[in-house]
N, C-alpha and C positions, 0 to 999 in steps of 0.2 A: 199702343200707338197705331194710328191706320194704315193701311200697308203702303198709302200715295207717301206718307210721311218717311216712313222707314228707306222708301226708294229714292226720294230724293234725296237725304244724307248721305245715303251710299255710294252715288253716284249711278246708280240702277235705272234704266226707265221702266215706268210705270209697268207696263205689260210687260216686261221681261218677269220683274215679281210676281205678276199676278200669276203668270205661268208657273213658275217654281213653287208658289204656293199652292194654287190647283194640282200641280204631279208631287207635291210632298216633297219637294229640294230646297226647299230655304235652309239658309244654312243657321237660323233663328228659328225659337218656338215663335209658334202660328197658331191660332184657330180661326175657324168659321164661326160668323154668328148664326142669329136662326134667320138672318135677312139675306145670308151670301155674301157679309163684310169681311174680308178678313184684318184679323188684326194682329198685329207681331206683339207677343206678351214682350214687357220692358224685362232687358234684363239688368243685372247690379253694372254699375258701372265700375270701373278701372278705381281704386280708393288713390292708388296718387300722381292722375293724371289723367289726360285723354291717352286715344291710340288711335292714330289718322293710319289710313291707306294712304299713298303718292304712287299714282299713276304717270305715265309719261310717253307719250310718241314722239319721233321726231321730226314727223312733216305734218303738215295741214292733210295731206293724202291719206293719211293713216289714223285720221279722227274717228272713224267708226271704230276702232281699235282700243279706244279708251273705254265704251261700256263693257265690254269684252273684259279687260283686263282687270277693270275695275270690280268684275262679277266675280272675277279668277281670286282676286285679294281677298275680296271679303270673305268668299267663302272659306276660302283656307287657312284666312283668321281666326275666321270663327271655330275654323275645327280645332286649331291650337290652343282654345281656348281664351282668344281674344275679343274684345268689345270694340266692335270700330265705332267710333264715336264720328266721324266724318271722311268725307274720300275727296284729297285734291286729285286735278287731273289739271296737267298742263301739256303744251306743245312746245315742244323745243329740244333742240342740239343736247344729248348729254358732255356735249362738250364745250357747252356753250353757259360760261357763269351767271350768265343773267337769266335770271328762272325765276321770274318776284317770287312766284308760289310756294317755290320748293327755300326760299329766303324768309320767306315769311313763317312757314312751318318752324325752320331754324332755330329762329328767334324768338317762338314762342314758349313761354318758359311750360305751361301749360301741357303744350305736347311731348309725353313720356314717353312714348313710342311712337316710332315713324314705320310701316310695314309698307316693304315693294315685293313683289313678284321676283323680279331678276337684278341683280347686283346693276346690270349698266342701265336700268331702267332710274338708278337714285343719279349715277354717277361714272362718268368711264374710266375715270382714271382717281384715286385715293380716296375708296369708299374705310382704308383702313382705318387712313388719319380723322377720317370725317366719325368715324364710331368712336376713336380714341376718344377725341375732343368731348360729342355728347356722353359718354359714356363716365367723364368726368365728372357731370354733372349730372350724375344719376337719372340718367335718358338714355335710350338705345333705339338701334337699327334693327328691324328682323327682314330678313331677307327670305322668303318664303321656298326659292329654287335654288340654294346656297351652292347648288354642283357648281365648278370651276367651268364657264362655260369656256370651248376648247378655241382660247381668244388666237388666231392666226396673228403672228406680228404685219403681214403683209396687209391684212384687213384695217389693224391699228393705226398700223401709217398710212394707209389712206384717207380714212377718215381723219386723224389728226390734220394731216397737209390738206385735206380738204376746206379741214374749216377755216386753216389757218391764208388759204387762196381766194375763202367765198369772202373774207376782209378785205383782205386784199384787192382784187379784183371783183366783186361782187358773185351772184351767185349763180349767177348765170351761166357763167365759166371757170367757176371754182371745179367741177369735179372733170373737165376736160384737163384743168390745166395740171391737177392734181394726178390725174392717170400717165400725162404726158412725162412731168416729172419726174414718177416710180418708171417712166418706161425709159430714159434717160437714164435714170442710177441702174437699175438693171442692165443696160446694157453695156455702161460703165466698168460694171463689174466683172 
């Protein structure tokens, strides 16, 4: 397939591939033709399913983050020996249920594997039960940085009462009011 191809399923832009293809870091077999095309040789695919990457930020500020992350997936997929067959990338709250993408994924009966980067990049809170469930149905989660990142409960609660303030009172003053809050129980205590 030609390499514009292989990038746009990935989630990749164009010239980030074209670069990893010129220094030999595709994480995919590649060749040069004799015109300077390159082309990613097909590989077999997954026999009982797809295998999507799910990328994820949580602000609009942090969208350049997606091609990045999405390059960090793929490649590490592929070293594990997986076939990304396509890369969603969404914006939004991991605390936040409404994700059409990452619901859509869900639902698909098609998608066998769902592969993120870091556990709170699927989900911040009950990525176990979330495996349990697909895992019933002979689907699964791979989490590529599986280390236990060293989640601060103060960090949690903030973010939790954050989101649960930017409802509230919109978002404008959701993380004032949320600081205000934790500095109120702390000094309660």
């Amino acid at each position: 397939m030609k390499l514009s191809e292989w990038a746009r399923r990935n989630g990749v832009h164009y010239q980030t591939a074209w670069q990893w293809a010129r220094d030999g870091k595709m994480p995919v077999p590649v060749t040069k033709t004799a015109t300077g095309r390159y082309l990613v040789l097909e590989q077999p695919s997954e026999r009982d399913g797809r295998t999507v990457a799910y990328c994820r930020v949580s602000s609009a500020d942090q969208k350049a983050d997606l091609e990045r992350q999405a390059g960090r997936v793929v490649t590490a997929a592929t070293g594990m020996g997986l076939t990304i067959a396509d890369v969603v990338s969404e914006i939004g709250s991991g605390l936040n249920g409404r994700r059409p993408k990452l619901a859509r994924l869900l639902r698909d009966p098609q998608v066998t594997t769902i592969v993120v980067e870091h556990r709170d990049r699927l989900t911040r809170f009950g990525l176990e039960h979330l495996s349990a469930a697909l895992e019933a149905s002979g689907r699964r989660i791979v989490v590529i940085d599986d280390a236990e990142v060293d989640h601060d409960l103060m960090r949690d609660m903030t973010e939790a009462l954050t989101s649960f303030c930017a409802r509230l009172y919109g978002r404008g003053s959701a993380s004032r009011r949320a600081k205000a809050a934790l500095r109120a129980a702390r000094d309660a205590a």
